[in-house]
N, C-alpha and C positions, 0 to 999 in steps of 0.2 A: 884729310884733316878731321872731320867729323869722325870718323872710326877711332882717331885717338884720343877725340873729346869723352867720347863714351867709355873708352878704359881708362880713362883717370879719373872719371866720374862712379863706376864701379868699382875700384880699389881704392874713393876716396868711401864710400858704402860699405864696403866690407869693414873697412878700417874703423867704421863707426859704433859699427855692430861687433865686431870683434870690442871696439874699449868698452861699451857699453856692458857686454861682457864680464869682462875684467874687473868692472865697476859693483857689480851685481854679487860676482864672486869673493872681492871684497871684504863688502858690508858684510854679507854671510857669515864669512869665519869672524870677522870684527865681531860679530853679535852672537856667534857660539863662543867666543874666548869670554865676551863680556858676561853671559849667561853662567858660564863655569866657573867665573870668578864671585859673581857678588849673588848666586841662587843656587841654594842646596837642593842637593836631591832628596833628602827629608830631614826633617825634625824628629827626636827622639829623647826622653829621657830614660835613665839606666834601668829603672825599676817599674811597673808597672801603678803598683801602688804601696805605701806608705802607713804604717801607723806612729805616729805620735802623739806623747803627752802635753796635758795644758801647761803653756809658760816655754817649753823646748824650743828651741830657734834649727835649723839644721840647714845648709846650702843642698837643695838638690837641683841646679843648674841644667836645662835642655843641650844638646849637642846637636850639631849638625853635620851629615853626610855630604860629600865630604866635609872637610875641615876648609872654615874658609879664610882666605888668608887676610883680612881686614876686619876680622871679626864676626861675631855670629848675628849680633843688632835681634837681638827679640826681645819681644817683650811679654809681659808674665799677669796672669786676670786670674784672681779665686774667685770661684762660684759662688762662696758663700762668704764675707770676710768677717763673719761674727765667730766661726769655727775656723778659720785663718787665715792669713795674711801673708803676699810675696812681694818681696820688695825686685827692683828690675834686673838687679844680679841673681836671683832665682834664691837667696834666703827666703827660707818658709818658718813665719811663727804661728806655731797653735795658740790661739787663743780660749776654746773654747772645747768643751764634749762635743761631738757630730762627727759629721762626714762632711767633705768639699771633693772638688775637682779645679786643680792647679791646667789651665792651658795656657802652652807656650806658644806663641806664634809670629815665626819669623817676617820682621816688618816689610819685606821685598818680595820675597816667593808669598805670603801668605799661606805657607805651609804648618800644617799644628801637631802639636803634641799634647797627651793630657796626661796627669796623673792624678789617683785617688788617694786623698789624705783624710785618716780617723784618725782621727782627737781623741782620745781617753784620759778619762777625769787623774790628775792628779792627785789620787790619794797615798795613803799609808796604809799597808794592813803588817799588825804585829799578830804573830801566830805562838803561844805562848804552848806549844808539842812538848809533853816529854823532859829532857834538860837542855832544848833548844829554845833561844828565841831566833824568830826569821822574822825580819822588817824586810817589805818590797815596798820602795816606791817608784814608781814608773816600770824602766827597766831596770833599774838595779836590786839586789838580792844582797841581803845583810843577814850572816850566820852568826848568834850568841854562842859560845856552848859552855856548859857548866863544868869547870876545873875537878878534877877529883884529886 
């Protein structure tokens, strides 16, 4: 009678440690599925760096590796916000001549990205060549030319 207290006392042991187990292995995948779904494996934007002119607004938005399916949730801090400003959909407005640095940084991973923005002054130059006139301002290029 005691020899068979002790095998059901040992396959109630194993049985323990085996769900315990089971238990362990679980959470594991529970917490790599949760891990792949709401933390990227990096942050990045398209471009390294950026020049734009005073007044120019332009979207350059961070992405995340992969693509997460609830969203990317960052958020967006200029270096300097006197030379520009991003709003938290990654709109970037130049405000001012200088340099900054735009970093992204995904609220959960605390994973970052950065980019370099030059501001260059919005002016006008008229170049009065020949029987051309050429107006640049910012990036655009405006040709005169003289009819004959």
């Amino acid at each position: 009678m005691r020899l068979f207290r002790k095998k059901i006392y040992l396959k109630q042991k194993h049985l323990l440690v085996i769900l315990i187990c089971a238990l362990v292995l679980i959470l594991l995948i529970g917490f790599l599925i949760i891990r792949r779904i709401f933390f990227p494996k990096s942050v990045y934007f398209s471009q390294t760096s950026v020049v734009m002119y005073e007044g120019q607004k332009k979207v350059y938005g961070a992405k995340t590796e992969p693509k997460l399916p609830f969203g990317d949730n960052i958020n967006y801090v200029s270096s300097n916000s006197k030379v520009a400003t991003v709003s938290q959909n990654g709109t970037i407005t130049a405000k001012s001549a200088g340099e900054t640095e735009i970093v992204a940084t995904h609220d959960l991973s605390k994973k970052k990205a950065s980019l370099k923005v030059t501001v260059e002054p919005n002016t006008i130059i008229i170049d009065l060549a020949e029987d051309n006139i050429k107006i640049l301002k910012g990036e655009l290029l405006w040709t005169l030319s003289k009819e004959k």
